[in-house]
C-alpha positions in Angstrom: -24.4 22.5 46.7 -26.4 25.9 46.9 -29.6 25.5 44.7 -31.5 28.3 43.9 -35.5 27.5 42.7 -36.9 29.4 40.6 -40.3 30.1 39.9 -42.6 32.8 38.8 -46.4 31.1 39.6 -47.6 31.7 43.4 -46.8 31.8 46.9 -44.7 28.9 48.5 -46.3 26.6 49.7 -49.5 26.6 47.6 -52.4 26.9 49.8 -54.8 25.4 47.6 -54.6 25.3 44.0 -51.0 25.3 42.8 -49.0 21.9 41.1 -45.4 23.3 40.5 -45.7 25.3 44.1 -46.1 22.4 45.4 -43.4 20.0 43.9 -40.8 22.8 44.0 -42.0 22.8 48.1 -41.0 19.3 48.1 -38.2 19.4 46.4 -36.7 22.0 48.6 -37.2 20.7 51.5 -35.6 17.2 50.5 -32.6 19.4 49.1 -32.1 21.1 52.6 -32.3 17.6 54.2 -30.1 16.0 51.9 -27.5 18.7 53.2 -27.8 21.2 50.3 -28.4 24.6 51.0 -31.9 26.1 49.1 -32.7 29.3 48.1 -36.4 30.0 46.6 -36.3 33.1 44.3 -40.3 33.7 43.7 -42.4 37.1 43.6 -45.4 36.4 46.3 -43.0 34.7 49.3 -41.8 32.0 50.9 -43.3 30.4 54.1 -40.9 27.8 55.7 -37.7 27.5 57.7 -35.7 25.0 55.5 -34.9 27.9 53.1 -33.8 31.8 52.5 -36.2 33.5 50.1 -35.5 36.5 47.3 -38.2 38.1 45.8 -38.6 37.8 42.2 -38.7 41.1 40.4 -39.4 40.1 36.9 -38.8 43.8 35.5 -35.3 43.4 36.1 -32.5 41.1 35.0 -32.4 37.7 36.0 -28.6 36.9 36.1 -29.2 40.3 38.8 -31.1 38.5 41.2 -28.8 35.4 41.3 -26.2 35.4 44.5 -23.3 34.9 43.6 -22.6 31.8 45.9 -25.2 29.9 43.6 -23.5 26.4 42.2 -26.7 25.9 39.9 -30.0 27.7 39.4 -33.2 25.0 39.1 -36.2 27.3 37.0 -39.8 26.1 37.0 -40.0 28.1 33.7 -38.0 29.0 30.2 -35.7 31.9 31.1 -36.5 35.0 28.6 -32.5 35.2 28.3 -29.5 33.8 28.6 -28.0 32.7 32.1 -24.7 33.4 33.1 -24.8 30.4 36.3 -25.2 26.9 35.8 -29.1 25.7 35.2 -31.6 23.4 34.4 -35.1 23.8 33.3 -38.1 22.3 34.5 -40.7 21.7 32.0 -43.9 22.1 33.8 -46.1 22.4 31.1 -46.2 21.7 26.9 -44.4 23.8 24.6 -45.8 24.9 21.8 -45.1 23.5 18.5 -42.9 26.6 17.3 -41.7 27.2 20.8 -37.5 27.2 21.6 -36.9 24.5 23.8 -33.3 24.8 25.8 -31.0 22.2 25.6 -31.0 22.1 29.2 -34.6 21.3 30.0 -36.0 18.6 31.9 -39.2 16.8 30.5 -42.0 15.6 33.9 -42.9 12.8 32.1 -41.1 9.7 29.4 -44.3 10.8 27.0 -43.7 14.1 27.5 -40.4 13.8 26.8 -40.9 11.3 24.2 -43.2 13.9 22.1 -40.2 17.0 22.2 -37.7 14.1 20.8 -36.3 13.5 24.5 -35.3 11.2 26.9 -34.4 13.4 29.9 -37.5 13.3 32.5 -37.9 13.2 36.2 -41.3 12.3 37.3 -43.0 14.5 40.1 -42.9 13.8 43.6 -44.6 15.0 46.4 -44.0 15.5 50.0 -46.4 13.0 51.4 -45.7 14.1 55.5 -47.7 17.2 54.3 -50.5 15.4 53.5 -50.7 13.5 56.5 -51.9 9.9 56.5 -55.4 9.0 55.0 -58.2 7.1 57.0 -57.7 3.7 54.5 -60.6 2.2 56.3 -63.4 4.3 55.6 -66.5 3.2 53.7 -66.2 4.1 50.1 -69.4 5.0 48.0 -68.3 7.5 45.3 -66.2 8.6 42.6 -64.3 11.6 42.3 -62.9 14.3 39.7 -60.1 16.2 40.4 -58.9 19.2 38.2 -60.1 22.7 36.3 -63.4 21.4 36.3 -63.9 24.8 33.3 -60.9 24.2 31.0 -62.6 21.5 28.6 -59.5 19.7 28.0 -60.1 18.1 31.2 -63.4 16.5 30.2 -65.3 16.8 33.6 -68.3 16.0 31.4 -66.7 12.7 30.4 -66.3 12.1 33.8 -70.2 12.6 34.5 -70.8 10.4 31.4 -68.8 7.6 32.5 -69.7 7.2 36.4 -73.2 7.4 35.2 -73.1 4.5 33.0 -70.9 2.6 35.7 -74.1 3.5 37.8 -72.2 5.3 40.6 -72.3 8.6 42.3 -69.3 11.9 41.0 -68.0 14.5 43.6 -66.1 17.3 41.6 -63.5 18.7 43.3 -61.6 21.5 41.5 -62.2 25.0 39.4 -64.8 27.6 39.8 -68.7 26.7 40.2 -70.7 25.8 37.2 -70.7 28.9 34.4 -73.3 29.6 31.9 -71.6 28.2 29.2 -70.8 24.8 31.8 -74.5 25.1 32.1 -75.5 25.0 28.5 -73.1 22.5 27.5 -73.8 19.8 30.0 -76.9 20.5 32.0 -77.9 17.0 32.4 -74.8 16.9 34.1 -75.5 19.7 36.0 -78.9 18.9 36.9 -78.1 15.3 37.9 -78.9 14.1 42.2 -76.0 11.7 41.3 -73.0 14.6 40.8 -71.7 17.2 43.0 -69.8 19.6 42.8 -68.0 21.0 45.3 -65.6 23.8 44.4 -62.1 24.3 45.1 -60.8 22.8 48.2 -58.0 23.0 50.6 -55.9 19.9 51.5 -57.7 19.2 54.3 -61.2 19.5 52.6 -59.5 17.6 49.5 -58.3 14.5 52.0 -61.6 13.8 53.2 -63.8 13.6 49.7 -61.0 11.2 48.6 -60.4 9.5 51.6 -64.2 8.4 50.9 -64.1 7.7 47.4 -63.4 4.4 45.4 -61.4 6.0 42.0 -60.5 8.8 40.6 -62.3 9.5 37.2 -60.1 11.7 35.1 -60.7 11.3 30.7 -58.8 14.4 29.9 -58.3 14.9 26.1 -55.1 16.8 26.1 -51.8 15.5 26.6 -51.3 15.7 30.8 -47.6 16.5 31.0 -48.0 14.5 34.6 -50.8 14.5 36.4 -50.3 15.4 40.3 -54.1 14.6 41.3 -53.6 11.2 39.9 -51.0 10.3 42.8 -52.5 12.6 45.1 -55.7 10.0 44.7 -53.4 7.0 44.6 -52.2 8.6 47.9 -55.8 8.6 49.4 -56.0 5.3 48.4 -57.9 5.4 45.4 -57.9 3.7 41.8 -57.7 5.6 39.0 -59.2 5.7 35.6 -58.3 7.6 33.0 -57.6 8.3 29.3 -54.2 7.5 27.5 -53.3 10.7 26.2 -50.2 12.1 27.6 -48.2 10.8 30.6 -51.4 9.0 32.5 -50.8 5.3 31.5 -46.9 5.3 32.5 -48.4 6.8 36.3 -50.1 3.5 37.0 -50.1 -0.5 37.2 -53.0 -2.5 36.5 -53.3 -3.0 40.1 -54.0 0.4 41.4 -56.3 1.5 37.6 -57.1 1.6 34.0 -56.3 3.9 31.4 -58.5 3.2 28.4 -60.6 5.6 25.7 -63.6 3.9 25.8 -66.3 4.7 27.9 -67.6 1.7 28.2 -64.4 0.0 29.0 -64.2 2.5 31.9 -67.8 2.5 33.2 -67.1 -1.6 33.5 -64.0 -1.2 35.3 -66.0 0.7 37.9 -68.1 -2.2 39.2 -65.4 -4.9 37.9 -62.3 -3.5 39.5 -60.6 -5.1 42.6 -60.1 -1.9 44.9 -57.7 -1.9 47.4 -57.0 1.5 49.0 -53.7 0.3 50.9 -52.1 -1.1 47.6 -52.6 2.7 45.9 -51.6 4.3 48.9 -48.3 2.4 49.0 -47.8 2.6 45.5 -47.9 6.4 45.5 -45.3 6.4 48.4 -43.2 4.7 46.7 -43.2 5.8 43.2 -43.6 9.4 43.2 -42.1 10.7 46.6 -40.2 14.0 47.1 -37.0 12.6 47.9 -37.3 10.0 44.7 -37.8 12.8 42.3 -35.1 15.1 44.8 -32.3 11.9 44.0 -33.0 12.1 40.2 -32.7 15.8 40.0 -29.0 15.9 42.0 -27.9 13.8 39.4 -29.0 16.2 36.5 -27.6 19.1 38.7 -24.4 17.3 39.0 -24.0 16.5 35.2 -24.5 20.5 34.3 -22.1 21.7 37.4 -19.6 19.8 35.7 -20.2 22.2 32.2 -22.6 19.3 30.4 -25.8 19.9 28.5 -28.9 17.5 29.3 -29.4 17.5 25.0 -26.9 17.5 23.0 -29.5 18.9 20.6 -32.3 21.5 21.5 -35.6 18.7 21.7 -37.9 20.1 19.3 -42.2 19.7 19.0 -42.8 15.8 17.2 -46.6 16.3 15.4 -47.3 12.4 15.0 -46.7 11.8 18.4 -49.0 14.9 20.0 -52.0 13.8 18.1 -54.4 13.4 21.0 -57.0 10.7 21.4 -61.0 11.1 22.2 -63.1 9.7 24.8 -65.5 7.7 22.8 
């Protein structure tokens, strides 16, 4: 088949920040070695030699920019009109609750899914050659947080609150440096020998905090459609602990973390828990590789060649179950 990606975020590969640039990376180039032929259409480029590239010109008409030796089109994004070639949708992120939702669309998670009255998900993968393989033997004497560390859904002060009470050590990775209003709404945090923050990293940079740390501490009080720097620190070889809201808890086993809403609970998993960097390392591998989440999509792409929809209905926003739990 000739898949064409598209996506309208940044450059390919993501050089630093950048979750779907990186699974649609992966994805790509287990397409081209699966013997499919991949085109990326994006607006800032494509670096690689496993695919042709188009630029994305979002002024002008989609179905325009298509070639017209396409067999299906794979967007990282809703369309703003109809499409005239065979698709699918990645759903990246969570609709909103009025929001039109294509019958078409593929969730990233079963909660995700699950909350827009859908069963059709394909869990991210990543290409783990790109990471390279972590030091597993290192001495471990921190945690870590991963993410935005300014968008407050993703709690890095409940992070601070429970590695303190588990008496450890926090390196933040992730988001600009602290702002004022960071400042005035955690500056015991802030102020504390016992966290660091360190800024956004590269992979490189990234690799060697985690390859040093015990667990990744990650409380977020929205709903995580997936979660990519919970199997990035699997990957590392670290455990995870975590909230429950959104697709966290179906990303792990008890043997690789916790996902709980109580503080406590989490602080005592930190000096309780039985770490074992080579068991999360080879869970990650296993679980939520490129060419797992590559084998999962073919079959979708296969279904909708063949003039099938994904839904038979368009899924739709489900209140009760996008009611999102606290951090207590």
């Amino acid at each position: 088949m000739h898949i064409l990606i598209v996506d309208w975020s940044g450059p390919i590969p993501a050089l630093k920040y950048g979750g779907t640039e990186r699974v649609i990376w992966g994805l790509g180039k287990c397409l081209h070695e699966l013997g499919h032929k991949v085109t990326f259409l994006v607006p800032e480029g494509f670096t690689g030699d496993f695919a042709e590239s188009i630029q994305l010109d979002q002024t002008k008409d989609i179905n325009d920019q298509i070639p017209k030796d396409v067999d299906l089109v794979h967007f990282n994004y809703p369309p703003r009109q109809p499409i005239n070639t065979p698709y699918i949708i990645t759903m990246h992120g969570n609709p909103k609750p009025d929001e039109h939702i294509d019958k078409n669309t593929v969730f990233i998670s079963k909660n995700q899914a699950e909350r827009y009255n859908s069963n059709v998900f394909v869990h991210n993968g990543l290409y783990w050659d790109d990471y390279g393989t972590p030091n597993l033997g290192e001495p471990r004497n921190y945690f870590h947080f991963l993410g935005k560390a300014s968008r407050r859904v993703k709690n890095v002060f409940g992070a601070a609150k429970i590695v303190l009470k588990g008496k450890g050590k926090l390196m933040i990775m992730g988001g600009e440096r602290w702002t004022s209003r960071n400042f005035t709404r955690g500056f015991r945090y802030v102020l504390n020998p016992k966290i660091t923050f360190l800024g956004m990293l590269d992979d490189a940079e990234k690799m060697k905090i985690m390859e040093k740390s015990k667990a990744l501490i990650f409380p977020v009080e929205w709903h995580e459609p997936f979660g990519l720097v919970i199997i990035e620190s699997l990957y590392a070889g670290c455990a995870v602990f975590c909230t429950t809201n959104g697709s966290l808890p179906e990303l792990l086993s008890p043997e690789v973390g916790l996902a709980s809403n109580d503080s406590n609970q989490l602080a005592e998993a930190l000096r309780t828990f039985s770490y074992d960097p080579q068991r999360c390392h080879l869970y990650a591998k296993k679980h939520f590789n490129a060419k797992k989440m590559t084998l999962e999509y073919i079959k979708l792409y296969e279904k909708v060649a063949e003039g099938e929809t994904l839904h038979t209905e368009n899924p739709f926003y489900i209140p009760e179950k996008n009611q999102v739990k606290s951090l207590t």
